[in-house]
C-alpha positions in Angstrom: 110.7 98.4 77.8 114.0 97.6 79.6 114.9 94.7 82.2 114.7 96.4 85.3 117.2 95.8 88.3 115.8 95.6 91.6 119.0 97.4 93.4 117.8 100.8 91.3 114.6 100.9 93.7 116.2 100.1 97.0 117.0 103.8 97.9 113.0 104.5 97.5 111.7 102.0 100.1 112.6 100.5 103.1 115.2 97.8 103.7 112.6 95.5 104.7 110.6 95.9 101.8 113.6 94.6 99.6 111.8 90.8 99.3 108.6 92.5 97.6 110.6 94.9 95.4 112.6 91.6 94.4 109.1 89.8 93.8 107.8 92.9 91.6 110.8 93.8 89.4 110.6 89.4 88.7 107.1 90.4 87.8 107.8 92.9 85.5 111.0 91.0 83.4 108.8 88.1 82.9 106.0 90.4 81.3 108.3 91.6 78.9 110.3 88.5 78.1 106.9 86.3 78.1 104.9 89.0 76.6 101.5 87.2 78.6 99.9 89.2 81.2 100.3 88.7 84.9 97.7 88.6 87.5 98.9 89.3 91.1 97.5 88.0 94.3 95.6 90.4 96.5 97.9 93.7 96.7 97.8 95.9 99.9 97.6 100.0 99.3 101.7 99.7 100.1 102.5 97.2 97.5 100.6 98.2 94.6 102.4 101.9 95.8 106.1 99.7 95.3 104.7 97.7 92.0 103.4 101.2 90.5 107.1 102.4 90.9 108.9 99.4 89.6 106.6 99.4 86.6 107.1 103.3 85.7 104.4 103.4 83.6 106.2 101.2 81.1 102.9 98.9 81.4 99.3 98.9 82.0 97.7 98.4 85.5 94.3 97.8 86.3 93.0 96.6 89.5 90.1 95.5 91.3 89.5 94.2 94.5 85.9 92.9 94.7 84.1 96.6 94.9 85.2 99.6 94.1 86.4 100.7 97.5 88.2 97.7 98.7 91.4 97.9 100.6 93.5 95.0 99.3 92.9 94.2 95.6 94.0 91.9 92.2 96.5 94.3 90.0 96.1 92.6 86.4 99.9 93.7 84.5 99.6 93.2 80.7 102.3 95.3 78.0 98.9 97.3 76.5 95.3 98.6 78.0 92.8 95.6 77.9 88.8 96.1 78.3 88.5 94.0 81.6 85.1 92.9 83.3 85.7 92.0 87.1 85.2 88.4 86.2 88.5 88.6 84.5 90.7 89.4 88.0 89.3 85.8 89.0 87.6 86.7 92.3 84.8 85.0 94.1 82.9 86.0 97.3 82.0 83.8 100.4 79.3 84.3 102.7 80.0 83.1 106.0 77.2 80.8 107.8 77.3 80.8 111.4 74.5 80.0 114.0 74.5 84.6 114.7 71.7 84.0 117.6 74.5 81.6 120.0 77.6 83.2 118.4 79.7 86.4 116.9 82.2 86.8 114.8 84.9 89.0 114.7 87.8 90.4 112.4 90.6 89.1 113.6 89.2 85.8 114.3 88.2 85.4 110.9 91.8 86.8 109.4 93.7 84.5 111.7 91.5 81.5 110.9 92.4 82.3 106.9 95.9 82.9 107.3 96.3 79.7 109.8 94.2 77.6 107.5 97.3 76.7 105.0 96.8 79.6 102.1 99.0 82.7 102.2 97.3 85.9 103.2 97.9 87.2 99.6 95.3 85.0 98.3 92.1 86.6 99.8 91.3 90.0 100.4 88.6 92.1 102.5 86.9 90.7 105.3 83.7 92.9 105.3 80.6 93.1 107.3 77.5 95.1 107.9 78.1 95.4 111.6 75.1 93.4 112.2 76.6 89.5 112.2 76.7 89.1 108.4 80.2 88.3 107.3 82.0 88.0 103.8 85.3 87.9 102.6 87.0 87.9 99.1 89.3 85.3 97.7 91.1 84.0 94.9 89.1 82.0 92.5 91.9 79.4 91.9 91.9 78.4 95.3 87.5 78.1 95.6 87.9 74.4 96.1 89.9 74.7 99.2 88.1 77.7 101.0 85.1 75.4 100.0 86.4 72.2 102.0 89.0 73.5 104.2 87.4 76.1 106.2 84.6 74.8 108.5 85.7 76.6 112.1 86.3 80.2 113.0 87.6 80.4 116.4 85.4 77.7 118.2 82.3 78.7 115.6 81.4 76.1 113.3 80.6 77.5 110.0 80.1 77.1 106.3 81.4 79.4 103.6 79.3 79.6 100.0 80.0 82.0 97.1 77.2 84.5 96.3 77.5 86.8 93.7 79.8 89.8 94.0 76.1 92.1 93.4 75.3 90.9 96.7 78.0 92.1 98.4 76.3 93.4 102.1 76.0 97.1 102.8 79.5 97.2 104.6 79.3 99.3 108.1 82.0 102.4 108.4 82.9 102.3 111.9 85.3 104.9 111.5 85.4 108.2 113.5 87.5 111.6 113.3 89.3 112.7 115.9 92.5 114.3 117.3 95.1 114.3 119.4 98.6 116.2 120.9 101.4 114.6 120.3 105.5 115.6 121.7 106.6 114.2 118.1 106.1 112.4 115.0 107.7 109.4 116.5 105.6 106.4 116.1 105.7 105.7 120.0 104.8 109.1 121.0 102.1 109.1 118.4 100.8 105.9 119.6 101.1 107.3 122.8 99.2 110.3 122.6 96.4 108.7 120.6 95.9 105.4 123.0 97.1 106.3 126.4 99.5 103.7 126.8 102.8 104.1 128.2 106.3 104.1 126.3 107.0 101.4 128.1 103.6 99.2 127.1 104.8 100.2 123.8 108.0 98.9 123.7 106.8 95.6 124.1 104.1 96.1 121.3 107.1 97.1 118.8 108.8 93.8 120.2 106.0 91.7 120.1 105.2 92.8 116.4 101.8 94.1 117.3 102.6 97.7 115.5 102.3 98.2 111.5 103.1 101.1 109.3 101.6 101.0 106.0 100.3 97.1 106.6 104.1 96.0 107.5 105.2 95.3 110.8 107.1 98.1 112.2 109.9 97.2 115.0 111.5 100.8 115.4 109.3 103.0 117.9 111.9 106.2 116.3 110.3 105.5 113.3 109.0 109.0 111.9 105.4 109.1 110.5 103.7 112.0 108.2 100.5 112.6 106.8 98.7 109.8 105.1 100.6 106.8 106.9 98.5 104.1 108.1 99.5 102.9 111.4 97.7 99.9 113.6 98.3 98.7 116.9 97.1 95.0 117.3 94.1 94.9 120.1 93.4 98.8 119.5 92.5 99.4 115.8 94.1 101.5 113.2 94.9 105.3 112.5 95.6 107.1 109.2 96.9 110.9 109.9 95.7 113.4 108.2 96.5 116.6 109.4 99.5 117.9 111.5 99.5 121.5 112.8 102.0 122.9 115.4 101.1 124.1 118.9 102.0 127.3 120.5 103.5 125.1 123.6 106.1 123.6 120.6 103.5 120.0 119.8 101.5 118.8 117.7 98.4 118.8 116.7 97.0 115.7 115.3 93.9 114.8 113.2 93.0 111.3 112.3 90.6 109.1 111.4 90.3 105.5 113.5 89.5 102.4 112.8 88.6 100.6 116.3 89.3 97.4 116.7 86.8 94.9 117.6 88.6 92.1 119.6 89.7 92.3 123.3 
């Protein structure tokens, strides 16, 4: 294995993705200088995508995120294939108590409580729930003690966070739904546009405010072009991932997607 330079992966991502190439390639040179395997933080779909390339299959990844079909997971980096148990990525569970009969939670009020709580948003991962008040999100091990002390409000909820056993990870609801849209372009705005009814102009100031992402990183150029497979959210709304695009006979497009709505107002 060779020293890898992270200039060499620039051209393949985008400009503002240059700090996590930087962070990867770092990754990488110390395995093979060190020779000791590296465990990451919680990876999004995009990152591990960036850390697959950097790597080249010049080492072994494995990964797990808490289940099988979680989003953001733990990518374990070692020089040759080792027979890991899930205990091994170092990931506990948390249950979170709440008084559900003169209260609710929601998504975004549990993520912002986490990432304003002093931890960086690498260090946990899903926020699930079974759509019927019972919420539980994956962390770090390493960092049980603080989850355990720190966090005691979500929002104006009191509550109280203990482990349970990744088996008893709740049925998770799939409030997903397929649908479609027309669309003038592949523009992110006019995509946006078609699929949520707002107005270029409302858009604009979502791109300003930072409310859009493309592939989980903030996205600040409305002429940005999408394709097939992108995941695209719009803070307040939910998120979208495309996947199909067919030409009209009026010159548009013909979208299909499947959305993710988002629970907070």
């Amino acid at each position: 294995m060779q020293r890898r330079q992270a200039s060499a992966f620039y051209p393949h991502f985008e400009p503002e993705e240059r700090p996590t190439i930087d962070y990867f390639v770092g990754l990488f040179n110390r395995l093979i200088f060190k020779h000791e395997a590296i465990l990451t933080h919680f990876l999004d779909p995009r990152e591990r995508e960036i850390l697959e390339t950097v790597v080249g299959g010049e080492a072994v990844l494995q990964e797990f995120g808490g289940y099988q079909a979680a989003e953001k997971k733990r990518v374990y980096l070692s020089e040759d294939w080792e027979n890991l148990k899930p205990d091994d990525y170092k990931i506990v569970l948390y249950q979170i108590d709440y008084p559900q009969k003169f209260a609710q939670l929601r998504h975004g009020q549990i993520l912002g409580s986490l990432a304003n709580s002093g931890v960086e948003v690498a260090t946990f991962g899903d926020i699930v729930t079974d759509g019927q008040g019972t919420w539980q999100f994956f962390a770090e091990a390493e960092l049980s003690d603080f989850f355990d002390r720190q966090i005691d409000r979500i929002g104006r909820t009191r509550v109280r966070l203990h482990q349970v056993p990744l088996k008893e990870l709740t049925a998770i609801e799939d409030n997903s739904v397929t649908e479609s849209a027309v669309a003038s372009s592949m523009r992110l705005d006019a995509l946006l546009a078609a699929v949520t009814g707002k107005s270029r102009s409302q858009l604009k100031e979502a791109f300003t405010a930072g409310d859009v992402k493309l592939n989980w990183h903030e996205e600040a150029a409305p002429e940005k072009i999408a394709a097939i497979g992108d995941m695209i959210s719009l803070r307040h709304f939910g998120r979208l991932q495309i996947s199909g695009i067919k030409p009209t006979k009026k010159g548009r497009l013909h979208l299909d997607y499947q959305l993710w709505r988002s629970s907070s107002k």
